[in-house]
RODO-2510 file (C-alpha; in nm, 4 decimals, decimal comma):
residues 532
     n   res          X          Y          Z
     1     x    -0,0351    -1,9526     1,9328
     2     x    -0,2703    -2,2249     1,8946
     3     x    -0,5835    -2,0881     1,9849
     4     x    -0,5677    -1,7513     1,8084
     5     x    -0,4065    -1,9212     1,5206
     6     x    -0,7295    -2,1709     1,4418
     7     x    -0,9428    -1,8503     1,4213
     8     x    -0,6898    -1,6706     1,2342
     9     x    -0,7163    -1,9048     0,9364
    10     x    -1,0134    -1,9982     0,9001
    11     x    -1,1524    -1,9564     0,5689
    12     x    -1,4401    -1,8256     0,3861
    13     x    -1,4215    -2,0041     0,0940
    14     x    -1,5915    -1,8733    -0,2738
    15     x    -1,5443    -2,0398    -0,6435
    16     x    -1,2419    -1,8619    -0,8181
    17     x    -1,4702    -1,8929    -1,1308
    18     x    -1,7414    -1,7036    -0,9448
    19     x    -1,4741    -1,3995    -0,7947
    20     x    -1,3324    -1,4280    -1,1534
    21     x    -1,6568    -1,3881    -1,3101
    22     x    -1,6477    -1,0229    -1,1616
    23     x    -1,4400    -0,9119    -1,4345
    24     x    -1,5376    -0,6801    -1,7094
    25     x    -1,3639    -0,5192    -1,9910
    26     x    -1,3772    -0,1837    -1,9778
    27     x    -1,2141     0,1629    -2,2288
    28     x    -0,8651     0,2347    -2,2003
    29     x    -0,5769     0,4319    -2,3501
    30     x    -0,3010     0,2386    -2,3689
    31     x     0,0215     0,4809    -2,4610
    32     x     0,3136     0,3612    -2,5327
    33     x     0,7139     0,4148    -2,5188
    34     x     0,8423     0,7011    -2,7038
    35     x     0,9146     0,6293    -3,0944
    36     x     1,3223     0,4928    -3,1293
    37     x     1,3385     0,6495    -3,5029
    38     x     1,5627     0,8588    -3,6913
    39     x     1,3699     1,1208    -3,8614
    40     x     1,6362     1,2147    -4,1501
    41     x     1,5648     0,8414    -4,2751
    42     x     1,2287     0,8241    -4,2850
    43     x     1,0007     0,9300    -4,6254
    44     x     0,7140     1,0778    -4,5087
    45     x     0,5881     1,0733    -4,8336
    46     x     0,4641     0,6789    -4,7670
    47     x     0,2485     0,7810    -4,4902
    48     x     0,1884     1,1647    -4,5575
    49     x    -0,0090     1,2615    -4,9498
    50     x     0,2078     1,5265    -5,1011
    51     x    -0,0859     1,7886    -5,0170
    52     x    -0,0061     1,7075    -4,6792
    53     x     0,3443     1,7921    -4,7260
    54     x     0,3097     2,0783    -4,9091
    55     x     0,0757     2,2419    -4,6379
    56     x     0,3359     2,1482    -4,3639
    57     x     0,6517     2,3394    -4,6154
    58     x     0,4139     2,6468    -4,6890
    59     x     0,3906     2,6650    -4,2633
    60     x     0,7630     2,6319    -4,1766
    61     x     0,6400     2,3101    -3,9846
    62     x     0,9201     2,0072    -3,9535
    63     x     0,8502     1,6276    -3,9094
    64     x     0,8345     1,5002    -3,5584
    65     x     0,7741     1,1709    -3,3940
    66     x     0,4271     1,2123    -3,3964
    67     x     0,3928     1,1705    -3,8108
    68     x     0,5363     0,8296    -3,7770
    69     x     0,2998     0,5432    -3,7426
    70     x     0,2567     0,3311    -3,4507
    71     x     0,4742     0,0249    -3,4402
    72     x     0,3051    -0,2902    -3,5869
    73     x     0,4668    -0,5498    -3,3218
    74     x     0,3478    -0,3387    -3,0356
    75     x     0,0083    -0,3267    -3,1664
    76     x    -0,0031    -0,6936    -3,2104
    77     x     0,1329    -0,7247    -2,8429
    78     x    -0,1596    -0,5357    -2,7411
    79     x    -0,3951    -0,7467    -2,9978
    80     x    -0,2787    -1,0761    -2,8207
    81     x    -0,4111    -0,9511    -2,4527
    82     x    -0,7001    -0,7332    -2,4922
    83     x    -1,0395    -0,8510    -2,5208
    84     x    -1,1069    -0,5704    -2,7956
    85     x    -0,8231    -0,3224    -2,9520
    86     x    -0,9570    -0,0347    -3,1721
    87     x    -0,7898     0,2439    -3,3801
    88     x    -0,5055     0,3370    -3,3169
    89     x    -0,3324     0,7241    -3,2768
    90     x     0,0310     0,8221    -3,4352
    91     x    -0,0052     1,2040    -3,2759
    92     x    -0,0872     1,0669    -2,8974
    93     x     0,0861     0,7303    -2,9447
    94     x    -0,1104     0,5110    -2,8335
    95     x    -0,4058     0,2551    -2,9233
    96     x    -0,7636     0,2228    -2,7794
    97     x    -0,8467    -0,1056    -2,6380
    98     x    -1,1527    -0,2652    -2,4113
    99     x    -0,9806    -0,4914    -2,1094
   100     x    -1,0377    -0,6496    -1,8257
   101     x    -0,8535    -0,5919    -1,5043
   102     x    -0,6252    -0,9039    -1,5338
   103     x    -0,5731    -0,7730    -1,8877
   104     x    -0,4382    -0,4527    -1,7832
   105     x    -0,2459    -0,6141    -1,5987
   106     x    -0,0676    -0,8035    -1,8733
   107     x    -0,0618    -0,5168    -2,0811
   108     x     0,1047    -0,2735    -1,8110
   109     x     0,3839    -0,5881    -1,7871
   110     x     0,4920    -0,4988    -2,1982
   111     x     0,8304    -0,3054    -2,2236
   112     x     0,6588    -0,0878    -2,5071
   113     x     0,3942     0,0527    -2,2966
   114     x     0,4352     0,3418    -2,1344
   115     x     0,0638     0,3759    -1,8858
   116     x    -0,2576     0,3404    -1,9177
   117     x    -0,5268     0,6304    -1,8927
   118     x    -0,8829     0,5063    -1,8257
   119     x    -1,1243     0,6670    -2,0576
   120     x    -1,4259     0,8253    -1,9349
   121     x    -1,6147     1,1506    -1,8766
   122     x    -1,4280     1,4104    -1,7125
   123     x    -1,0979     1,3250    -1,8184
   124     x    -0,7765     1,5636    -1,7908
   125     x    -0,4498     1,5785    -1,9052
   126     x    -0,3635     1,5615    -1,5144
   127     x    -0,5675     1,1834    -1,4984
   128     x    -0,3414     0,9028    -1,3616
   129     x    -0,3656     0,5678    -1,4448
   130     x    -0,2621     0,2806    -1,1470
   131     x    -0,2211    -0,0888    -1,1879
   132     x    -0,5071    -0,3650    -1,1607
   133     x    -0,5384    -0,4929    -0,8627
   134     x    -0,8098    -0,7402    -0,9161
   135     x    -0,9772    -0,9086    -0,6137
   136     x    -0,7054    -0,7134    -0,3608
   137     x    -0,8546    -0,3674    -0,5045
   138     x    -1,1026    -0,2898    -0,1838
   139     x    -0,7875    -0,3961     0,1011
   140     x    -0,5447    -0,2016    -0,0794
   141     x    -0,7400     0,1328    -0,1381
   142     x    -0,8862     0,1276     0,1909
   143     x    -0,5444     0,2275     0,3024
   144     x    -0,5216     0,4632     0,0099
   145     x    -0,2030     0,2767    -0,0925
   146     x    -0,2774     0,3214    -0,4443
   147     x    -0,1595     0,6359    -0,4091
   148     x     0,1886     0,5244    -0,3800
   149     x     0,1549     0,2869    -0,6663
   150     x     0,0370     0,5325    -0,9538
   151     x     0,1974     0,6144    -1,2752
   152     x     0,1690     1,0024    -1,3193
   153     x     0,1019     1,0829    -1,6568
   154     x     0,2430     1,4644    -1,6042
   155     x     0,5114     1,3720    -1,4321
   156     x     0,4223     1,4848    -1,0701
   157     x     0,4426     1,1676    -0,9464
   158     x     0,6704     0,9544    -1,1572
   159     x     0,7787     0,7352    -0,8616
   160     x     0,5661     0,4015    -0,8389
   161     x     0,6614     0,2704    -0,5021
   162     x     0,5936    -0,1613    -0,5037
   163     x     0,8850    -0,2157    -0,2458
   164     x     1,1093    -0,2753    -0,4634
   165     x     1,5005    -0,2890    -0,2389
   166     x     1,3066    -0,3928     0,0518
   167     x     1,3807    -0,7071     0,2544
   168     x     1,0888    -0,8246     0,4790
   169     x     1,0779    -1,1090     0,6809
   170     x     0,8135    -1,3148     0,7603
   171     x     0,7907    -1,5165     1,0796
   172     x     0,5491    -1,7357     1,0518
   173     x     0,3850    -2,1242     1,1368
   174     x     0,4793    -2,3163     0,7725
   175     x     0,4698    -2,1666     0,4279
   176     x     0,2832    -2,4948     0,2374
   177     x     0,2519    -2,4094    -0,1083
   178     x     0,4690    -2,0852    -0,1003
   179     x     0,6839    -2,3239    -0,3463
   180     x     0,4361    -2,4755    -0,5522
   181     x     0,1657    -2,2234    -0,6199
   182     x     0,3347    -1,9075    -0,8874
   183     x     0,1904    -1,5714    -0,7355
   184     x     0,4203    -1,4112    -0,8702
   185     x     0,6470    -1,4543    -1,1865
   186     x     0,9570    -1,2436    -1,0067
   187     x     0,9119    -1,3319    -0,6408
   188     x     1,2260    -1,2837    -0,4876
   189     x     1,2946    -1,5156    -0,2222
   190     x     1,6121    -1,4689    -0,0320
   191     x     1,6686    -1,6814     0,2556
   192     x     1,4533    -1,9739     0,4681
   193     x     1,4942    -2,0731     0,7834
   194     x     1,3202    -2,3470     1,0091
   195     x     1,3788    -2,2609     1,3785
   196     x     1,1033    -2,5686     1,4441
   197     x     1,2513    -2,8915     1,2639
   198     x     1,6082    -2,6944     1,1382
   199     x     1,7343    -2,6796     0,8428
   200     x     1,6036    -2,4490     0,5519
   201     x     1,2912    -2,5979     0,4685
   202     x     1,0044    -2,4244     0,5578
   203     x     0,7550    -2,5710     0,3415
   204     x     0,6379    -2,7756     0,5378
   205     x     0,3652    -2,8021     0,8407
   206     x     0,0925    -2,4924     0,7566
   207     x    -0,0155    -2,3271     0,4685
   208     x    -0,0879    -2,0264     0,6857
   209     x     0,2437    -1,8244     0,6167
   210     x     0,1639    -1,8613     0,2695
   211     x    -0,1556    -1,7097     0,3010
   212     x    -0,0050    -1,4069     0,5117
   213     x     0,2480    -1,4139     0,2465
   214     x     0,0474    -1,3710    -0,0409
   215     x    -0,1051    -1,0784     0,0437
   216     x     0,2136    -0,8977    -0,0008
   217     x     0,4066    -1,0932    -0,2656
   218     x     0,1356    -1,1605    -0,5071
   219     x     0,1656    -0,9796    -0,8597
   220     x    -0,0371    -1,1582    -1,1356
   221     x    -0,3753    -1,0861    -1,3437
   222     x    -0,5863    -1,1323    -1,0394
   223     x    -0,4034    -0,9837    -0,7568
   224     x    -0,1799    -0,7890    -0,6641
   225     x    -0,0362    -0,7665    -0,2927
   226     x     0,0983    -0,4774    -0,1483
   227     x     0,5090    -0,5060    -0,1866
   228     x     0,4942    -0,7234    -0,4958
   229     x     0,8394    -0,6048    -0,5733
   230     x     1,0156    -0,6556    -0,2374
   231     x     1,1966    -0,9742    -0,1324
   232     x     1,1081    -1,1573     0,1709
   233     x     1,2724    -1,4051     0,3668
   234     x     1,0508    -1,7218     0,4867
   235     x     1,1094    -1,8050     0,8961
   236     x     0,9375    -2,1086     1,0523
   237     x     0,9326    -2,0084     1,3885
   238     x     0,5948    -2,1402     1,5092
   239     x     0,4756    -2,5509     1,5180
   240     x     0,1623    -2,5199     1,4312
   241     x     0,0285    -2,8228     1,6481
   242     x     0,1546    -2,7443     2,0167
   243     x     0,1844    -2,4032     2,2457
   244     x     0,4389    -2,3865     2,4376
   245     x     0,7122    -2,0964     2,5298
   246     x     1,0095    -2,2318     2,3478
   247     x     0,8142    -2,1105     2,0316
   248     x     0,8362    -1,8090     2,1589
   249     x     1,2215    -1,7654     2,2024
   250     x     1,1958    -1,9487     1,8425
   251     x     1,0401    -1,6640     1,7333
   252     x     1,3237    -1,4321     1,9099
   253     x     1,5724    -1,6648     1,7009
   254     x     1,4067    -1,5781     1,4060
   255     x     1,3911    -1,2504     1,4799
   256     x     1,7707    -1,2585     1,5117
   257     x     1,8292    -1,4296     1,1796
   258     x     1,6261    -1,1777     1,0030
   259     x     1,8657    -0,8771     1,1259
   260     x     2,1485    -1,0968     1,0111
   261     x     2,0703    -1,1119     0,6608
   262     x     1,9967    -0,6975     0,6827
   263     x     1,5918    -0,7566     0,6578
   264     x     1,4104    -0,4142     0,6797
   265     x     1,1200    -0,5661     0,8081
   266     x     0,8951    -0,8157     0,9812
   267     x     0,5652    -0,9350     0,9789
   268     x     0,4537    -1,1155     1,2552
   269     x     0,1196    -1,2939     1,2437
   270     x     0,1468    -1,5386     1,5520
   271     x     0,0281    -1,4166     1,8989
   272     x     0,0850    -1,5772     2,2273
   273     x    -0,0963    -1,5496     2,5652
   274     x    -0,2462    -1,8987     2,7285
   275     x    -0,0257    -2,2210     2,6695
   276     x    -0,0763    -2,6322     2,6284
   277     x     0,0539    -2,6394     2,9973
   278     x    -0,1653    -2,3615     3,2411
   279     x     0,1230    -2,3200     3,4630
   280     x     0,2836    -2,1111     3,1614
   281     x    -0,0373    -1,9031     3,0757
   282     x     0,0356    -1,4882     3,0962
   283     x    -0,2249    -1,3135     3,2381
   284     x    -0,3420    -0,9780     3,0699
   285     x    -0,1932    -0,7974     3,3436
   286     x     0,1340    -0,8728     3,1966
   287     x     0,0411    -0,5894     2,9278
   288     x     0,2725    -0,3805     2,9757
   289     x     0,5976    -0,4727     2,6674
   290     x     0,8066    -0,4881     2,9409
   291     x     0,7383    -0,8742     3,1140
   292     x     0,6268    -1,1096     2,7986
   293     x     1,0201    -1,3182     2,6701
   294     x     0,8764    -1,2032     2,3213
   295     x     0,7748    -0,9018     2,3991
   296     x     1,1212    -0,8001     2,5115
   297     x     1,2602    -0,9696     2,2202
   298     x     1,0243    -0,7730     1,9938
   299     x     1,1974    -0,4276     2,1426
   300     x     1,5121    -0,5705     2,0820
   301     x     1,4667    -0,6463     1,7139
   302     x     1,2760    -0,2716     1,6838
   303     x     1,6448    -0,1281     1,8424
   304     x     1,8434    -0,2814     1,5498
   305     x     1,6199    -0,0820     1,3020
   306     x     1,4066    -0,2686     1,1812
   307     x     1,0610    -0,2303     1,1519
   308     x     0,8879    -0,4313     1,3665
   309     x     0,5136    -0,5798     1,2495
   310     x     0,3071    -0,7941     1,4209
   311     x    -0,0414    -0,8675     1,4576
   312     x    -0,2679    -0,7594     1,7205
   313     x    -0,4356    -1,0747     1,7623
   314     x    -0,7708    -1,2735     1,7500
   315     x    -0,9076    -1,2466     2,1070
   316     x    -1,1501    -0,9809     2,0792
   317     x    -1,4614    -1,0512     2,2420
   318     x    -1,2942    -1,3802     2,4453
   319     x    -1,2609    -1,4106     2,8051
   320     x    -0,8605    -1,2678     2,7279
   321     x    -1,0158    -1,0057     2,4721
   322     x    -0,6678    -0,8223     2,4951
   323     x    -0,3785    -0,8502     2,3090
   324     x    -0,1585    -1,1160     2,2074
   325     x     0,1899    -1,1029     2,3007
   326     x     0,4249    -0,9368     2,1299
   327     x     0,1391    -0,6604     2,0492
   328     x     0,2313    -0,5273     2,3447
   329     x     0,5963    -0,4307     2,2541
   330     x     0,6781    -0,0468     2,2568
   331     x     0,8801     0,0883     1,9486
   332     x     0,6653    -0,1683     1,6985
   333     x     0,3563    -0,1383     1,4930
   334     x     0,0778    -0,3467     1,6024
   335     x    -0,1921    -0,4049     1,3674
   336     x    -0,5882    -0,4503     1,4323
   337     x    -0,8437    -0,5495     1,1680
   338     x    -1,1063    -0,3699     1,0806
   339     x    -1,3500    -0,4861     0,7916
   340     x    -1,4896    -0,3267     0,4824
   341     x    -1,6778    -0,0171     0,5885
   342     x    -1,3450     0,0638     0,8828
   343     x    -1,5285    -0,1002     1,1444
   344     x    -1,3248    -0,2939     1,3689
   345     x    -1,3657    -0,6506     1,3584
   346     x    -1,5516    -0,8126     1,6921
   347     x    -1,2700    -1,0797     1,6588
   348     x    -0,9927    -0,8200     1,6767
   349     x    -0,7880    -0,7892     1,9802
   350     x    -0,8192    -0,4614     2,2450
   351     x    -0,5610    -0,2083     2,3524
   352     x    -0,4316    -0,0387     2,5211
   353     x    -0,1426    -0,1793     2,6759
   354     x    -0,1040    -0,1894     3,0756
   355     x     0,0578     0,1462     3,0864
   356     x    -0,1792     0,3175     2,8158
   357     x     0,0048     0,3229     2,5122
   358     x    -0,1801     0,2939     2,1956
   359     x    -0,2341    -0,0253     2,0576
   360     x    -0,3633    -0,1567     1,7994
   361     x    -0,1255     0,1369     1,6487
   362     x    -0,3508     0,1471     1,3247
   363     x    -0,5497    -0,1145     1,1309
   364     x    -0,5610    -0,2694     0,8357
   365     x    -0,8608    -0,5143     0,6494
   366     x    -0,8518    -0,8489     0,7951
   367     x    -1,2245    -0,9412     0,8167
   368     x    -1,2729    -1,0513     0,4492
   369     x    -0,9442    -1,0289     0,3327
   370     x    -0,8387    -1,1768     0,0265
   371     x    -0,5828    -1,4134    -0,0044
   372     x    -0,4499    -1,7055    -0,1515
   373     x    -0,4947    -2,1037    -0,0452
   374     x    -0,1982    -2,3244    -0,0799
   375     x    -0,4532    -2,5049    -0,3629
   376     x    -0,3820    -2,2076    -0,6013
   377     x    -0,7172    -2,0969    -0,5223
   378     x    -0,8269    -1,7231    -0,3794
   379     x    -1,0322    -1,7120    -0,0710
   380     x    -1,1758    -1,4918     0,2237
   381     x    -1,0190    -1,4848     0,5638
   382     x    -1,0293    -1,3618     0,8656
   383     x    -0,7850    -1,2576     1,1155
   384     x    -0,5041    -1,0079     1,2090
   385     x    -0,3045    -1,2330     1,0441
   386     x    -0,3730    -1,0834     0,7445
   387     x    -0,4282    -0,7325     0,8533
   388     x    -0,0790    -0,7226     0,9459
   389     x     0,0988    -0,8654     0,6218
   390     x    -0,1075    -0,6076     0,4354
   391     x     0,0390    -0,3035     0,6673
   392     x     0,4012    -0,4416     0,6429
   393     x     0,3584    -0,4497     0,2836
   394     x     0,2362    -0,1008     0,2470
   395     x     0,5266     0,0240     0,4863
   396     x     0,7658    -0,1181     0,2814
   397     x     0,5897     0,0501    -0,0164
   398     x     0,6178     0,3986     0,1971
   399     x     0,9921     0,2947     0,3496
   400     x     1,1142     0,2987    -0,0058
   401     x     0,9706     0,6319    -0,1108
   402     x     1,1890     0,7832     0,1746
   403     x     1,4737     0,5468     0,2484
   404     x     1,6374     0,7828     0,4508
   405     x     1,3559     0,7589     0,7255
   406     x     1,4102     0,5701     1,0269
   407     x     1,1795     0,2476     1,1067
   408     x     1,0028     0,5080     1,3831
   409     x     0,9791     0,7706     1,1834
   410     x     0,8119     0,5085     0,9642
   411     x     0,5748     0,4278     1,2326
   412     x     0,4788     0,7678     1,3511
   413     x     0,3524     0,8932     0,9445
   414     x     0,1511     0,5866     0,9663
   415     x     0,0077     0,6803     1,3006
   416     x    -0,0437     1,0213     1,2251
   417     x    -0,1998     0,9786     0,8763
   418     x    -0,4631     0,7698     1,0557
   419     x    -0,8366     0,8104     1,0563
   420     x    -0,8410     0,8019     1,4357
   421     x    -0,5632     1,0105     1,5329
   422     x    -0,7219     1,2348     1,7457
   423     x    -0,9638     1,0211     1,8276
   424     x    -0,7650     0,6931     1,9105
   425     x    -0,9346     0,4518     2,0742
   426     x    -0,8582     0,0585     2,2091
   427     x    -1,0701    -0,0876     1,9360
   428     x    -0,8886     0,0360     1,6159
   429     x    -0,5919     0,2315     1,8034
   430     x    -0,4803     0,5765     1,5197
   431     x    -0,7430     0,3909     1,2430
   432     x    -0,6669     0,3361     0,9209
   433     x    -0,3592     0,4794     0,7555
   434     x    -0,3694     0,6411     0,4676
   435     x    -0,0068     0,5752     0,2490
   436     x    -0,0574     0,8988     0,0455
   437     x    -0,0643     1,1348     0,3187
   438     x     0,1936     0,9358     0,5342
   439     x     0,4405     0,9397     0,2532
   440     x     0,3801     1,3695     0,2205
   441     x     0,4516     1,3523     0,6019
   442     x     0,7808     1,1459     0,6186
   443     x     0,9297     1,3292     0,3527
   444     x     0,8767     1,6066     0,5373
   445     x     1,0103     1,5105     0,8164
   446     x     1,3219     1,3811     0,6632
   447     x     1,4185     1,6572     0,4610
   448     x     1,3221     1,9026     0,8020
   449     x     1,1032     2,1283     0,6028
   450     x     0,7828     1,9953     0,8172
   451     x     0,5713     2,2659     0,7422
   452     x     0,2842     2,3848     1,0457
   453     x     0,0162     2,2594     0,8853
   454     x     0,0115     1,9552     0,5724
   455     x    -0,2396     2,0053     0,3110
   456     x    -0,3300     1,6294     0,1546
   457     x    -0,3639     1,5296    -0,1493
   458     x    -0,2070     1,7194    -0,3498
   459     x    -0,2594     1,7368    -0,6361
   460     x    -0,6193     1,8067    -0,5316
   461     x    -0,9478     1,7109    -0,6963
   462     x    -1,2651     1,9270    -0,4784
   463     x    -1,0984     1,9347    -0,1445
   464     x    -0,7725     1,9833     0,0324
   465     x    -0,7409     1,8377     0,4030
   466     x    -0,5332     2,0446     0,6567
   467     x    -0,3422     1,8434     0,9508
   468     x    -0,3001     2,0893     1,2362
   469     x    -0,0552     1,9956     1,3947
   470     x    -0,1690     2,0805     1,7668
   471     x    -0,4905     2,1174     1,9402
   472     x    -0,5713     2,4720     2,0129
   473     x    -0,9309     2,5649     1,8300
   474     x    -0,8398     2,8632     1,5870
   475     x    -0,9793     3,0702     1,3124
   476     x    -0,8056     2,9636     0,9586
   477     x    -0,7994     3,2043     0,6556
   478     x    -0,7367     3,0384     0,3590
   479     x    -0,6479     3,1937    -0,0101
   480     x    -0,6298     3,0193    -0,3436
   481     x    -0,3856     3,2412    -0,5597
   482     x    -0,3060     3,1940    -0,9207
   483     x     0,0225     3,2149    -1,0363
   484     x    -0,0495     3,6014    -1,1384
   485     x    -0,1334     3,6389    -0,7429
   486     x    -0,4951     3,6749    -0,8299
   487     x    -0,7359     3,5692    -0,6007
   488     x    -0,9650     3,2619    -0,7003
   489     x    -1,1069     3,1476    -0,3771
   490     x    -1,0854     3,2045    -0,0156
   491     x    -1,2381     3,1073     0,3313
   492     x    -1,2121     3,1111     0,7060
   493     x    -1,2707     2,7935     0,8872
   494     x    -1,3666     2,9331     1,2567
   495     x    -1,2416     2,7234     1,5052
   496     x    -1,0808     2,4513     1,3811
   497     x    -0,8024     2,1854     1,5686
   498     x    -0,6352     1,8888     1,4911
   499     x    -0,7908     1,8087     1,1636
   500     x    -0,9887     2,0778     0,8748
   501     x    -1,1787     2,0162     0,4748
   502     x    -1,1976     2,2756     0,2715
   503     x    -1,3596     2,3188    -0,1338
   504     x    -1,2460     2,6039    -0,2663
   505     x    -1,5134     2,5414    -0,5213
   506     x    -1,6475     2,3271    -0,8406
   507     x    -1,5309     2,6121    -1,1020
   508     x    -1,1762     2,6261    -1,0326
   509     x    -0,9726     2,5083    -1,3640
   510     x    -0,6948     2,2706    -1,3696
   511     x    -0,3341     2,4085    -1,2989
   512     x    -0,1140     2,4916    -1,0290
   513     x    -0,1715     2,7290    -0,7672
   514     x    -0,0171     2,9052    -0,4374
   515     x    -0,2552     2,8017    -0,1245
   516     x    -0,1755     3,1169     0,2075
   517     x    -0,2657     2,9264     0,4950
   518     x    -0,3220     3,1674     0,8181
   519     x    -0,3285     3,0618     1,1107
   520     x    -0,2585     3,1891     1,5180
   521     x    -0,1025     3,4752     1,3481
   522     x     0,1031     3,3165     1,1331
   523     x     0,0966     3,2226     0,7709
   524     x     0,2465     2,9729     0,5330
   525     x     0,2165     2,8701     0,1367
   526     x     0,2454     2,6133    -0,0300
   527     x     0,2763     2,5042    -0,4118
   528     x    -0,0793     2,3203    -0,4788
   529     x    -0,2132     2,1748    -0,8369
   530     x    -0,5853     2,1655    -0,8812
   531     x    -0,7233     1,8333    -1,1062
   532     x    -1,0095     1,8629    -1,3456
***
C-alpha cells in the first residue's frame, strides 16, 4: 500500500510543551470509597463536642459513616497529585481540589477514590463525571464515545465500558516504538506475529502501526485512546518499502492468525489498489468485494465472527479517488475520515462500492488526529489510518457493553446511530456514529425488546431524539407524565420520518418520568429521567 500509506502518515508535527501548555487546573469534587470502619469502636466524642452529642441523643439520631473524618492517607494521596487541594467534607466524603486534566487522571487511577464530579453552576445530584482525556478529548467525543466511558454518580449508568475482555488485532506495516515508548502502564499485549521477515518480532520496519495503535491503547495523563483496557495482538503483515500482491495474501495470513488466537477484532489501516509492477494494478471497476484476493479474504475473516475494520483509504481526490481494497468487502466496517467540524476529509476515499453498497460505512476523525510518534512525542496526522483504529476502538468499547451481540449486529448500531443515516452519501457513507445511542440500540436488539421508536439520550438534559424506524411522514403526539400520571408537557410533531427533536421545556425538574409516544395509531412508553 505504498502510495496511500506515504499520505497516511504524514505528520503534522507541534511541540508537546506547546499541546501540554493547554492544560489548566480547574474545581473538582473528588469523592471517595465508602468509609471501612466499625462504628461500635469509634468515640465520637474526639471529633464530636459533647453539645453535639447531646443534641444528636435528645433526637433519637445514631452515628453513621458520615461523622467519621476523612482518612488522612487518602487526603495526602490526593495532596501529592493535585495542583491545589482545599477543605475537605466528612458528610459527602470527599475533598475539593483544583487539577489539571492529566491530574485527574492520576487521581481517578487511586483505589480510594470513588469519581469525580466537576464543580460548576448548574450542578445536580444526577451530574456525571468521565475520565480526562487530554489531547484525544475532541476525536473521542465527536463520536460521543464518552458516553460509554462515564462513571454515573446515581447509579444509572454504573458500567464504564474501556474494552476491557476484548482482543483486537492490528494488522499493520511495523510497530517501531510500540516497545519502547510506555502509553500505557497496563497495555496488554498478547501475541506478535511477522508475516514479512517471520518470526515474532514486529518492531521493526515502520513506526506507523504504532501510531494506529496508540490511538486505541493509550491510557496516561495526556491521552487516552479509545479501548485502553483491551488487549491487542501486533501483526506485521505489510513491508513498508515495496507493493506487491503477496502482501496482500500476507495480510489474509494475518488475518488467519488473528482468528486463531480468538481475536474479536481487527483494524486494518493498509489499502491496496495500484502495485510496484502495472501488470498487477486493480482497476476501480473491480469494486465490487467480490474480485480483490483481500477483499475475499476480508469476507472470510468477517464469517468467523469477527469484526472486521479497515480503513477506507487515502485516494480521495486522486485519479483512483475510490476505495482501497479491502474497503470494498461486504459484512465489514469501512471507515472514512472526516475532520473536526464532520466534514469529510478531501483526502478520504469515495464509495460506494460497484454494486452500491454503502461505503465508507461511517467515519471517524482522521484529518488532525492525535496520536503518538515512535519518539514519545504527540503529533497530528492525517489519514484513514487513524480514523479506523479510533472506530475499532470504540466498537470494542460498545462490543463489551453487549457481549452477546454478534460482530453485524455490531456493525448495523453503528450504522444506524449515524449522522447520515438517512442521508448516506459516498463521501462520509451513515456519518459519524454516535456510541451512546448505538449501545441503547444493540441492547435492544439483543434482548428483542426493540421498541418502534428509540428515544436517545436518556437520561435527557433539554431534548430527547426519536429514531423512527421507517420512512412514512406521520403526525407524533408526545406526553411527558410524572410518576402520579400528571401531565407536564406534551406536543405533536406533524409529519415527521426517519429522524425527530423534541424540548419538552426549560422548567421541567429533575427526576424520572413516563414519555407516551403516538404514533400511526399506535402508542408506546418508555421509562425516561430528566437532568437538571
Amino acid at each position: 500500500m505504498r502510495k496511500s500509506f506515504y499520505i497516511a502518515i504524514v505528520l503534522f508535527l507541534f511541540s508537546v510543551k506547546g499541546l501540554l501548555a493547554q492544560e489548566s487546573a480547574s474545581p473538582h469534587a473528588v469523592y471517595f470509597s465508602a468509609k471501612s470502619v466499625t462504628l461500635d469502636t469509634l468515640n465520637f466524642s474526639s471529633c464530636l463536642s459533647q453539645r453535639a452529642l447531646d443534641r444528636r441523643a435528645r433526637q433519637g439520631i445514631t452515628f453513621s459513616t458520615a461523622d467519621v473524618p476523612v482518612a488522612k492517607a487518602h487526603i495526602t494521596a490526593i495532596k501529592s497529585i493535585a495542583s491545589y487541594t482545599g477543605v475537605t467534607s466528612k458528610w459527602l466524603n470527599l475533598i475539593y481540589v483544583e487539577a489539571t486534566p492529566g491530574e485527574l487522571q492520576r487521581i481517578q487511577s487511586l483505589q480510594c477514590v470513588e469519581r469525580i464530579v466537576p464543580l460548576r453552576g448548574g450542578m445536580s445530584k444526577l451530574e456525571t463525571s468521565e475520565f480526562s482525556y487530554g489531547f484525544s478529548e475532541s476525536q473521542t467525543k465527536q463520536i460521543s464515545l464518552h458516553s460509554l466511558h462515564i462513571h454515573s454518580v446515581n447509579g444509572y449508568d454504573e458500567t464504564v465500558a474501556l474494552g476491557e475482555g476484548m482482543l483486537i488485532a492490528v494488522l499493520d506495516a511495523g510497530f517501531v516504538g510500540a516497545n519502547t515508548v510506555v502509553i500505557n502502564d497496563q497495555l496488554n499485549t498478547t501475541a506478535t506475529k511477522n508475516f514479512v521477515e517471520g518470526g515474532s518480532n514486529v518492531y521493526q520496519g515502520s513506526s506507523h502501526g504504532f501510531s494506529v495503535l496508540s490511538t486505541m491503547a493509550t491510557q496516561n495523563a495526556q491521552y487516552m485512546g479509545t479501548a485502553p483496557q483491551a488487549s491487542y495482538a501486533l501483526i506485521k503483515t505489510e513491508k513498508e518499502l515495496s507493493e506487491t500482491p503477496e502482501e496482500m495474501l500476507n495480510w489474509i495470513a494475518g488475518a488467519e492468525y488473528a482468528d486463531s488466537i480468538g481475536a474479536d477484532i481487527i483494524n486494518s489501516s493498509l489499502g491496496y489498489s495500484t502495485f510496484d509492477d502495472p501488470a498487477d494494478d486493480y482497476s476501480v471497476t473491480d469494486l465490487d468485494g467480490r474480485t480483490s484476493i483481500i477483499s475475499l479474504g476480508a469476507l472470510a475473516a468477517a464469517r468467523t465472527g469477527m469484526l472486521v475494520v479497515t480503513s477506507a483509504g487515502n485516494a480521495g481526490g486522486s485519479s483512483w479517488d475510490k476505495l482501497t481494497f479491502p474497503a470494498d468487502a461486504d459484512s465489514i466496517l469501512t471507515v472514512g475520515s472526516v475532520n473536526q467540524y464532520g466534514v469529510a476529509s478531501s483526502f478520504s476515499s469515495r464509495g460506494y462500492t460497484l454494486d452500491g453498497r454503502v461505503k465508507p460505512n461511517v467515519c471517524a476523525r482522521g484529518e488532525g488526529a492525535v496520536v503518538y510518534r515512535p519518539d514519545g512525542t504527540l503529533a497530528y496526522a492525517n489519514g484513514t489510518s487513524f480514523s479506523s483504529p479510533i472506530m475499532a476502538g470504540a466498537a470494542a468499547c460498545l462490543w463489551s457493553t453487549v457481549p452477546d451481540a454478534t460482530a453485524q449486529e455490531v456493525i448495523e448500531a453503528l450504522e444506524i446511530s449515524a449522522s447520515h443515516y438517512y442521508q448516506h452519501n459516498p463521501r462520509i457513507g451513515y456519518g459519524i456514529p454516535n456510541l451512546g445511542f448505538a449501545r441503547r440500540y444493540l441492547s435492544s436488539v439483543v434482548e428483542g425488546k426493540l421498541p418502534e421508536i428509540v428515544v436517545y439520550p436518556n437520561p435527557f438534559p433539554d431534548y430527547v431524539s426519536l429514531f423512527l424506524p421507517d420512512g412514512e411522514a406521520l403526525d407524533i403526539h408526545l406526553e411527558l407524565r410524572d410518576l402520579n400520571q400528571r401531565t407536564v408537557a406534551a406536543t405533536t410533531l406533524e409529519s415527521k420520518r426517519y429522524k425527530a427533536l423534541w424540548s419538552p421545556g426549560d422548567n421541567i425538574a429533575a427526576g424520572m418520568y413516563i414519555l407516551y409516544i403516538e404514533r400511526g395509531g399506535r402508542t408506546q412508553m418508555q421509562r425516561v429521567i430528566k437532568l437538571l
